[in-house]
C-alpha positions in Angstrom: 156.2 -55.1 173.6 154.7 -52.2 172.6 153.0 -52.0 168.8 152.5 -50.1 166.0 150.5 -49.0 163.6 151.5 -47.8 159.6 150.3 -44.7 160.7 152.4 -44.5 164.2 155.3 -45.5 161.9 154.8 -42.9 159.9 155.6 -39.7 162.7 158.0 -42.0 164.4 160.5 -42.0 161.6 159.3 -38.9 159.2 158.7 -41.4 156.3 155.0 -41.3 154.3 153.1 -44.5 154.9 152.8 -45.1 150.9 157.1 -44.5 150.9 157.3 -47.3 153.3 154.7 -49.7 151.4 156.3 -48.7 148.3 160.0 -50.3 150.2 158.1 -53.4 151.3 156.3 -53.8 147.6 159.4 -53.7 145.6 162.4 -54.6 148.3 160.5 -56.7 151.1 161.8 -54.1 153.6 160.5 -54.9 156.8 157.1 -56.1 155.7 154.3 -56.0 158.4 153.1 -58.4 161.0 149.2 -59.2 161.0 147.0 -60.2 163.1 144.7 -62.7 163.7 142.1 -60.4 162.1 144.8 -59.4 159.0 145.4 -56.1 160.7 149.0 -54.6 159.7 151.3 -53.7 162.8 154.8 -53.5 163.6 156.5 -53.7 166.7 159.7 -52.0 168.6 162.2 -54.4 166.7 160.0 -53.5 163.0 160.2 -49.7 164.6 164.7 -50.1 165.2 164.9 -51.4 161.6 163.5 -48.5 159.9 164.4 -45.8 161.4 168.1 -47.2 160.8 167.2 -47.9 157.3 165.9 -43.8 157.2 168.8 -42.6 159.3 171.0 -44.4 156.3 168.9 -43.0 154.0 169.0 -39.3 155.0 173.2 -39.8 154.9 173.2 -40.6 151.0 172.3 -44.7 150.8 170.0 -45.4 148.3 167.1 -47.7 149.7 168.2 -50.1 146.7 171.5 -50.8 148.6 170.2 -50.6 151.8 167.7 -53.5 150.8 170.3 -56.2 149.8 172.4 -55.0 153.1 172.3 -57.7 155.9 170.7 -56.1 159.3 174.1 -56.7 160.5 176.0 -54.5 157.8 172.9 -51.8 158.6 173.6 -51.4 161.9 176.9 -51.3 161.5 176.9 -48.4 159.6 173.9 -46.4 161.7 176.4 -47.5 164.9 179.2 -45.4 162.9 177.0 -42.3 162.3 175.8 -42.4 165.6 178.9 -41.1 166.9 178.7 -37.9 164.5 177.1 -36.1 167.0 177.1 -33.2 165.0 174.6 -35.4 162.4 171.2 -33.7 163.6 169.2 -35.7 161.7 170.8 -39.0 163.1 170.7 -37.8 166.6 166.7 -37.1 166.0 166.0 -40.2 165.2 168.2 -41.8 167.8 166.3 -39.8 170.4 162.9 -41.1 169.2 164.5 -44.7 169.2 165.4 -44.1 173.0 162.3 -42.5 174.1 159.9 -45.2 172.7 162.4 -47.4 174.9 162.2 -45.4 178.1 166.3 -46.1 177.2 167.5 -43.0 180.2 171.5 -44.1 179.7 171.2 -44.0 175.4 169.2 -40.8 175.8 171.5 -39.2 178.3 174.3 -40.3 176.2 172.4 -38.8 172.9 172.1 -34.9 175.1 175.6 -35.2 176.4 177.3 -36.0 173.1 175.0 -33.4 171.4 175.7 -30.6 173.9 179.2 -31.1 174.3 180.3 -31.0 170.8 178.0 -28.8 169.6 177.8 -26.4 172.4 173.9 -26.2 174.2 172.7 -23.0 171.7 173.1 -25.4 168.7 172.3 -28.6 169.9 169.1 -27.0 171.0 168.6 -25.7 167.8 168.8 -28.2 165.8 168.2 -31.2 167.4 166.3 -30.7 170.5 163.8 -28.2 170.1 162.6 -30.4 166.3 162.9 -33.7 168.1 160.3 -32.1 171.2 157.8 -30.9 168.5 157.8 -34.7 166.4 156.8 -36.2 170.5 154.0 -33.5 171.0 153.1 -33.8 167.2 153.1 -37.8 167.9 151.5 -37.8 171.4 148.4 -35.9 169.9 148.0 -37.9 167.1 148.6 -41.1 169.9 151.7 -43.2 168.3 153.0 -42.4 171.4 152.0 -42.3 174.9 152.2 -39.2 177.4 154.4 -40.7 179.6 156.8 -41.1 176.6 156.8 -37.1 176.2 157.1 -36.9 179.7 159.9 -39.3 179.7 161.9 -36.8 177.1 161.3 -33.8 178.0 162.1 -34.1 182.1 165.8 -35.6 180.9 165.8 -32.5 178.2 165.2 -29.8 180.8 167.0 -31.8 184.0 170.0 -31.1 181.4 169.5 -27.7 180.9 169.3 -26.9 184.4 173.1 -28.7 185.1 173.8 -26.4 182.0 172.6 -23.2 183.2 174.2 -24.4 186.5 177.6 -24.5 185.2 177.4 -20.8 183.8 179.2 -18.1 185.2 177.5 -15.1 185.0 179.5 -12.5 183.0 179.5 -8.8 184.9 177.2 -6.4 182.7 177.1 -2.6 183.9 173.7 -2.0 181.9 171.6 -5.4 182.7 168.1 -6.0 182.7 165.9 -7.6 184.6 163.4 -10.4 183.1 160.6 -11.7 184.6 160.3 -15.3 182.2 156.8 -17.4 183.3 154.5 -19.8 181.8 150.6 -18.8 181.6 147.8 -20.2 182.7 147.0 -24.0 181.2 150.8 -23.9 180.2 153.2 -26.2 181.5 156.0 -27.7 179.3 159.2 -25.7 180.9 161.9 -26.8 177.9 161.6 -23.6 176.4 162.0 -21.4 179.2 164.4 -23.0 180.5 166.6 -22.7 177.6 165.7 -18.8 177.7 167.2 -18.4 181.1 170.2 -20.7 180.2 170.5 -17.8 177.3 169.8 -14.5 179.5 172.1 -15.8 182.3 174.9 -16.3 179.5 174.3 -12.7 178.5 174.8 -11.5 182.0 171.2 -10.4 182.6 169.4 -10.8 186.1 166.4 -13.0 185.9 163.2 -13.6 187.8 162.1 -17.3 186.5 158.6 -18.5 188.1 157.9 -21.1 186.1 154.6 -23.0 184.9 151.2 -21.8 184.8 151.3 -18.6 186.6 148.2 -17.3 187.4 147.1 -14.2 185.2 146.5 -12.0 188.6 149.6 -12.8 190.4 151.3 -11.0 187.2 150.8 -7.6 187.9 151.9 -8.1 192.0 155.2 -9.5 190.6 155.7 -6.4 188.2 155.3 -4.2 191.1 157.4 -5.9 193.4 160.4 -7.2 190.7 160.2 -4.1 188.5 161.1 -5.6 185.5 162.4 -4.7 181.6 161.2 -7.1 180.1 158.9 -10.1 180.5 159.3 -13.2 178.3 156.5 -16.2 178.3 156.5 -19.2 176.2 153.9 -21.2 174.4 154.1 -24.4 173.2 150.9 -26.8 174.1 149.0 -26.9 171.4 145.6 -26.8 173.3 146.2 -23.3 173.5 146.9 -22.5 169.8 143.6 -21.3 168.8 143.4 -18.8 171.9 147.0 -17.9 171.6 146.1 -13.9 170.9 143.1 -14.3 173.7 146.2 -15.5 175.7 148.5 -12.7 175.2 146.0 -10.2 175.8 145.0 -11.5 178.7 148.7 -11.6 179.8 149.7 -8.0 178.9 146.2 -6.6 180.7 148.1 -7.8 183.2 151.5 -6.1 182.6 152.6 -2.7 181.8 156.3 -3.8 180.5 157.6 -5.0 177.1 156.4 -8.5 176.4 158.3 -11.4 174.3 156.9 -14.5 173.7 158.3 -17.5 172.2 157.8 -21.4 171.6 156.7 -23.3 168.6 153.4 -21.8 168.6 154.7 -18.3 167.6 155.6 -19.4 164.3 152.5 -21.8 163.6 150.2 -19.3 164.1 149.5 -15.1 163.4 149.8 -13.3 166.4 148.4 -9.5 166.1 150.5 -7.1 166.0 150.7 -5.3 169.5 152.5 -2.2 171.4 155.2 -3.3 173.6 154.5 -7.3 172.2 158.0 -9.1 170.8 157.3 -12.3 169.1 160.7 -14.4 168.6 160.0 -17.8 166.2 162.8 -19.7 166.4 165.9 -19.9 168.3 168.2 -17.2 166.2 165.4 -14.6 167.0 165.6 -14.9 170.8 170.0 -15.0 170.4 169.7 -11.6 167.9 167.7 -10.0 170.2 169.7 -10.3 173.5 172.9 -9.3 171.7 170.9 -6.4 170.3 169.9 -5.3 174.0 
């Protein structure tokens, strides 16, 4: 059984480490194992507890309730929000649960519920897209493992394909073309995939070639596709610090209008550019297709 530190605990469920202290100091909420050497830790059954206690707690319980609840009465009521799949915050926090598990049914069950009632667009927004920066966020600092994000994020983007699958391309008399690609040293595909899921919904024709595209093969595929637009997305955070190194090096390479989206568009200042689109977040990408 896997273990955990206070610290772990702490990006798992989005609680500060003296917060959860503070609960075991004054309502002997899930207090601590130790080790041999007195060393704190918790384990997956210590990890369940809280973040039903937090999902509870984020839904209007006061942690002076919750604490003379039995486990029993707690789980009864996180079982009862867990079928709100419109409760983001919830639905989080269940996702976390099942990917520290390697649990593939509850997380499939988590996406499907998600997606179907609140439509792929939303459910991206709000849940999916915030739950995939808390793994990275926790896989750097190491409270969980990389097969854990790998784990999440295959399931995430296997269900975006069978999304974008099901789509039938509406009939547009003035489409574009896109060319959509990762860059060099860039792999995770979520994003991307969710921006062909969107241009394909808008009736756009797209050219999607995936992860770590080398910088030179760029300008052969503009000459050949003869794109409108091209769209990249960055996300690892290994690239963050040479984001605008990054994007230069990609539009020496292009002579068409460039967007570029992903979580590290809004974390860090990109220079301003000719013919360079940033889009931070979700409603940014949606307003400008409809604009197009």
């Amino acid at each position: 059984m896997k273990t955990f530190s206070i610290s772990d605990i702490e990006g798992l469920i989005g609680i500060k480490a003296h917060t959860i202290r503070a609960w075991e100091t004054r309502y002997n909420l899930v207090p601590p194992k130790r080790t041999a050497t007195n060393i704190r830790y918790y384990d997956e059954d210590d990890l369940k507890i809280l973040l039903n206690i937090v999902a509870l707690n984020e839904n209007g319980y006061k942690i002076s309730k919750i604490a003379r609840m039995s486990r029993k009465q707690i789980s009864d009521l996180v079982s009862q929000l867990k079928s709100d799949w419109k409760n983001d915050s919830v639905q989080i926090l269940n996702l976390s649960d099942a990917t520290v598990k390697y649990d593939e049914p509850a997380f499939s069950k988590i996406l499907s519920g998600c997606i179907e009632e609140m439509g792929l667009i939303n459910a991206m927004d709000l849940v999916l897209f915030p739950f995939m920066k808390r793994v990275g966020m926790l896989w750097q600092t190491g409270a969980i493992d990389p097969s854990h994000e790998h784990f999440a994020s295959n399931l995430i983007r296997d269900k975006i394909i069978v999304e974008i699958d099901k789509l039938h391309k509406p009939k547009k008399a003035d489409k574009k073309r896109f060319l959509l690609f990762l860059p060099e040293n860039e792999m995770h595909e979520t994003g991307l995939l969710f921006a062909r899921y969107l241009l394909k919904k808008c009736g756009q024709d797209v050219l999607y070639l995936g992860s770590e595209v080398p910088y030179a093969d760029l300008k052969k595929v503009i000459v050949s596709y003869k794109p409108d637009y091209a769209l990249m997305v960055l996300t690892s955070m290994n690239l963050g610090k040479d984001i605008n190194k990054v994007i230069t090096k990609v539009m020496d390479n292009l002579d068409v209008p460039l967007l570029v989206a992903g979580s590290l568009i809004s974390e860090f200042d990109i220079l301003v550019k000719d013919q360079l689109t940033p889009l931070k977040n979700v409603c940014d990408m949606v307003d400008f297709l409809e604009d197009l």
